[in-house]
N, C-alpha and C positions, 0 to 999 in steps of 0.2 A: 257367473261370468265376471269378468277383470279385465279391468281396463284401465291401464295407464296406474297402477298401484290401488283405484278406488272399487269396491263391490258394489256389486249391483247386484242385489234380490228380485229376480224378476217377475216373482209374482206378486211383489211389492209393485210392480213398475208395471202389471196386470189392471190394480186395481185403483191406480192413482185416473185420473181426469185426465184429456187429453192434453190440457192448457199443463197440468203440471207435470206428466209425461214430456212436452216438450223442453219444459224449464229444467226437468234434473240431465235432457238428454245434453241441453247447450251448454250448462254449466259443465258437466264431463269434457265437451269437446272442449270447451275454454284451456279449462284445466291442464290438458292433455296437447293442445297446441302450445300455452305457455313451458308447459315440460319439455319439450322438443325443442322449442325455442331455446332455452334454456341449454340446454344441452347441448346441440349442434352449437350454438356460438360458445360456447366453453371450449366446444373441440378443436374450433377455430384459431381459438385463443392461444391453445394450447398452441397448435400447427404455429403459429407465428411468431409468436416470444419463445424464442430460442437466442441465449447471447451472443452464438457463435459469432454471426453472420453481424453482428453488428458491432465486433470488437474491428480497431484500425492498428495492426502492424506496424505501419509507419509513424504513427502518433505514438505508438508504447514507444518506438525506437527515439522520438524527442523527449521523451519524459526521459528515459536512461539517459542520455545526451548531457540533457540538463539539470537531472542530479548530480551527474560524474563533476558538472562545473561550477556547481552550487551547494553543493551538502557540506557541510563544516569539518567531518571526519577526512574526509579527503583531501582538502587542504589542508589538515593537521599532518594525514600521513605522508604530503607533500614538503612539507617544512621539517618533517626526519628526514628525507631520503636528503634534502638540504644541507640537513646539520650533520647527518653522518659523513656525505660527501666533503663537507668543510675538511669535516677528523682528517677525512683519507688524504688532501691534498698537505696539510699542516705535517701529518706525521712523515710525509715525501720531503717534505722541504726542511724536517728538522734532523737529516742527518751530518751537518756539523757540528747541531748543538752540542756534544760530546768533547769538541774542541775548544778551547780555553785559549784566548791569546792577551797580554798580560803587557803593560809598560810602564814604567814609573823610571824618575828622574832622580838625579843624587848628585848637588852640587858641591857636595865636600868628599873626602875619600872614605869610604866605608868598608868595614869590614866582614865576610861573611861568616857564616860557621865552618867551612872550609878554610878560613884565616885568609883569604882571597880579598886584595882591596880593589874594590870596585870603583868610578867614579864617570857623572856624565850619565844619561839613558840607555836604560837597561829595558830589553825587552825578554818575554820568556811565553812558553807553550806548552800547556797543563792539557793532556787526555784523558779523558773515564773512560777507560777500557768497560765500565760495567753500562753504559749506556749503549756502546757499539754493538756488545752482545744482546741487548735488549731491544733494540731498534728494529730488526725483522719482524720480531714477534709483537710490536706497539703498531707496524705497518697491517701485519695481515691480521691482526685483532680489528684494527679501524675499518679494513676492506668487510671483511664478516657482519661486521654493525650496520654498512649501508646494504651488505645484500641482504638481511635480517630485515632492514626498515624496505625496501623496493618490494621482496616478497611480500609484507604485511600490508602494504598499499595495494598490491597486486589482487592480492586473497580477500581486501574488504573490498572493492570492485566490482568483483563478483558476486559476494554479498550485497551490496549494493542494488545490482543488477536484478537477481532473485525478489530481493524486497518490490523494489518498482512494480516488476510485473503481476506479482503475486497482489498487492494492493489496491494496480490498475486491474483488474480479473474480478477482485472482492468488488469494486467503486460498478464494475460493468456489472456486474450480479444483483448488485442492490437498484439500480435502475430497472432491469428485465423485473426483478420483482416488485419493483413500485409499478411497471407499466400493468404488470398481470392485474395486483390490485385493483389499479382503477379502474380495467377494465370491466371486474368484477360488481367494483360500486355502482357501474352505471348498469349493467344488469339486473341486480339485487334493486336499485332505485326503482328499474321502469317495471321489474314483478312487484314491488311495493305498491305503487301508485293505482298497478290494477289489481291488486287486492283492495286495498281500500277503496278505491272505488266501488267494488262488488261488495263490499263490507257496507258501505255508508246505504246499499242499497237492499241489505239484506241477504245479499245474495251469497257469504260468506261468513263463516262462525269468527267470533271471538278469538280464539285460540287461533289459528291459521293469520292471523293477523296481527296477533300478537309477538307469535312466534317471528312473521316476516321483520315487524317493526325492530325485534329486539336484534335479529340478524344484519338488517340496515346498520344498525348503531356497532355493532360488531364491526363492521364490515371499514366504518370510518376510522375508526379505532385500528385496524389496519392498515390503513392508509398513513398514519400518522407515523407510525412504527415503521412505515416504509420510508416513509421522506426520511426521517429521522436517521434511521440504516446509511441513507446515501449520503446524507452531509457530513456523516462520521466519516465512511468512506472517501468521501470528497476530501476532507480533512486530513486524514494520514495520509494518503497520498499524495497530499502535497505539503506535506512535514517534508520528504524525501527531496521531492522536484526543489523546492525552495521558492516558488511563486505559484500564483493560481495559474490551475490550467487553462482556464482563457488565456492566459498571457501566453502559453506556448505556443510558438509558432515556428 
């Protein structure tokens, strides 16, 4: 017969004493209650750390909020759409540049290369035909540069966006698996403490006890790798936001 993973020879359990017929019967039931125990809360555990239910919408949507007005790239790509729009109004307003107006004074009589004598203020008006011609095309070149720099603001935005959420998702994830952990520590603690208890009293081998202690110590050693996980997490995502998440509000 088998029960709960351990055999029982039962013509072993025939020829033992009453007194020791009961002690191998209680130590099975112990055994086989702590399994259950075991188990049904593990299942529990399971049932309730899930991270859906515990991620906030509106809180990702302030974290987006306040990256979009805090992250450095974005105000960079802010101060192109700037610069470009400078270009666009500069090259509107340099269609005289082309024009040349010209004066100078001549208080004795002068003579020109035309043999023409001049005298008294003269003025005159020099055109570059080759800027006139070039002028549309220095206009819609500079227009192109700020819809170039507007699209590239536009597009890391979005990036932007993706980043946040994907970070805050990793930061939720590594919590649900720090709560799983600990929950696990205080199971793995309180089968500890009743092994060794049944240990110190005989009533369990070496090995089983050994094994339990070394799993304990495992078990912290996971714990630590889970904090550790979230602070990272906690950490890059709020490289993005630009302040600690407490501060968002």
């Amino acid at each position: 017969m088998k029960i709960i993973g351990l055999d029982i020879n039962m013509k072993v359990l025939i020829k033992l004493s009453l007194a020791e017929f009961v002690h191998r019967i209680r130590k099975i039931w112990i055994v086989g209650v702590l399994s259950l125990f075991l188990v049904g809360n593990s299942d529990q555990v399971k049932a309730q750390e899930s991270m859906i239910p515990e991620l906030s919408y509106p809180f990702l949507e302030k974290l987006i909020f306040t990256a979009k007005q805090n992250y450095p790239l974005v105000k960079i790509n802010s101060r192109k759409i700037n610069f470009a729009n400078y270009n666009v109004q500069r090259a509107k307003l340099s269609w005289f540049d082309f024009f040349t107006l010209s004066a100078f004074y001549s208080p004795s009589t002068s003579v020109t290369l035309t043999n023409a004598t001049l005298t008294g203020i003269q003025i005159g008006l020099f055109i570059n035909f080759s800027n006139i011609v070039q002028k549309p095309t220095v206009i819609k070149q500079s227009k192109e540069e700020l819809a170039i720099a507007q699209l590239t603001a536009d597009q890391y935005l979005i990036t932007l966006e993706t980043d946040v959420k994907n970070r805050y998702f990793r930061y939720m994830q590594a919590l649900s698996v720090l709560r799983v952990q600990n929950q696990n520590a205080i199971d793995i603690e309180a089968l500890y403490k009743q092994i060794k208890f049944r240990y110190e009293r005989g009533e369990e081998t070496l090995e089983n006890y050994t094994k339990l202690m070394v799993q304990n110590g495992d078990q912290k050693q996971k714990i630590i790798d889970a904090e550790s996980a979230v602070l990272i997490a906690k950490n890059t995502l709020e490289e993005l936001v630009g302040k600690k998440l407490e501060e968002v509000n």
